[in-house]
N, C-alpha and C positions, 0 to 999 in steps of 0.2 A: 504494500500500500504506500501510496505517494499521496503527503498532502503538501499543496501551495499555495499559501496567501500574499496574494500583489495588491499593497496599497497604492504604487502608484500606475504610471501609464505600462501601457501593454510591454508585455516578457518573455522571452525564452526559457526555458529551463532544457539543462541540455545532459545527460549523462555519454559518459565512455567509458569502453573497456580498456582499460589505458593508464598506468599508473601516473605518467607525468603527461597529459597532453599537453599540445600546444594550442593554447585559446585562439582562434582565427584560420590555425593552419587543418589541425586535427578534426577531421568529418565526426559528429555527434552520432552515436550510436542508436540516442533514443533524443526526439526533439521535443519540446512541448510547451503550445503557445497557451498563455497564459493571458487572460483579458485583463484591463485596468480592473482597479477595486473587486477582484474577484479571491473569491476562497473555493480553490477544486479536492478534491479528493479521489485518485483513482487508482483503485483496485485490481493489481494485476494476478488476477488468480490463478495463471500458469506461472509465475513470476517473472524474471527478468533474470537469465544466464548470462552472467559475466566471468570469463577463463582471465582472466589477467588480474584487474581490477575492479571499481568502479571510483571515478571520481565524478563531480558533478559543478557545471558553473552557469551562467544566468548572463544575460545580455537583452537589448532594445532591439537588437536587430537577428533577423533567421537566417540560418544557412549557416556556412561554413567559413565565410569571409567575413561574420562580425568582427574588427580588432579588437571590441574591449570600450570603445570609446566612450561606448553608449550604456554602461552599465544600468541596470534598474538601480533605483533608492532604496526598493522595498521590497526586496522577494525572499520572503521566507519559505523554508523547506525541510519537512521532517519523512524521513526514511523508514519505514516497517518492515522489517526483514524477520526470518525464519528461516531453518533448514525443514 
């Protein structure tokens, strides 16, 4: 389960399998656009396989070319995991 609260304008939230990605350069594994003032919650009941790692970062802008510039203000994010 993934939950994310974005108080401000619209976000990305991005995971990879990938212990050190590189933000901009590194294609997102899993992408997820996230609306202004919005609180999601979503359930992945097969889960999410990751063989390396997983890390996780946020940006204004999608795809694989955000640099970073655009960081959100406000995006929180809590990870539910289980074997």
């Amino acid at each position: 389960t993934i939950k994310l609260v974005n108080g401000s304008g619209e976000s990305f939230f991005r995971m990879y399998d990938n212990y050190d990605p590189t933000f901009g350069t590194t294609a997102p594994d899993v992408l997820i656009r996230v609306k202004a003032s919005t609180t999601m919650i979503i359930q992945c009941r097969g889960g999410i396989a990751f063989s390396t790692a997983c890390s996780v970062a946020a940006s204004q802008a999608d795809g694989t070319g955000a640099d970073g510039d655009g960081n959100p203000t406000s995006l929180a994010y809590t990870l539910f995991g289980g074997l």
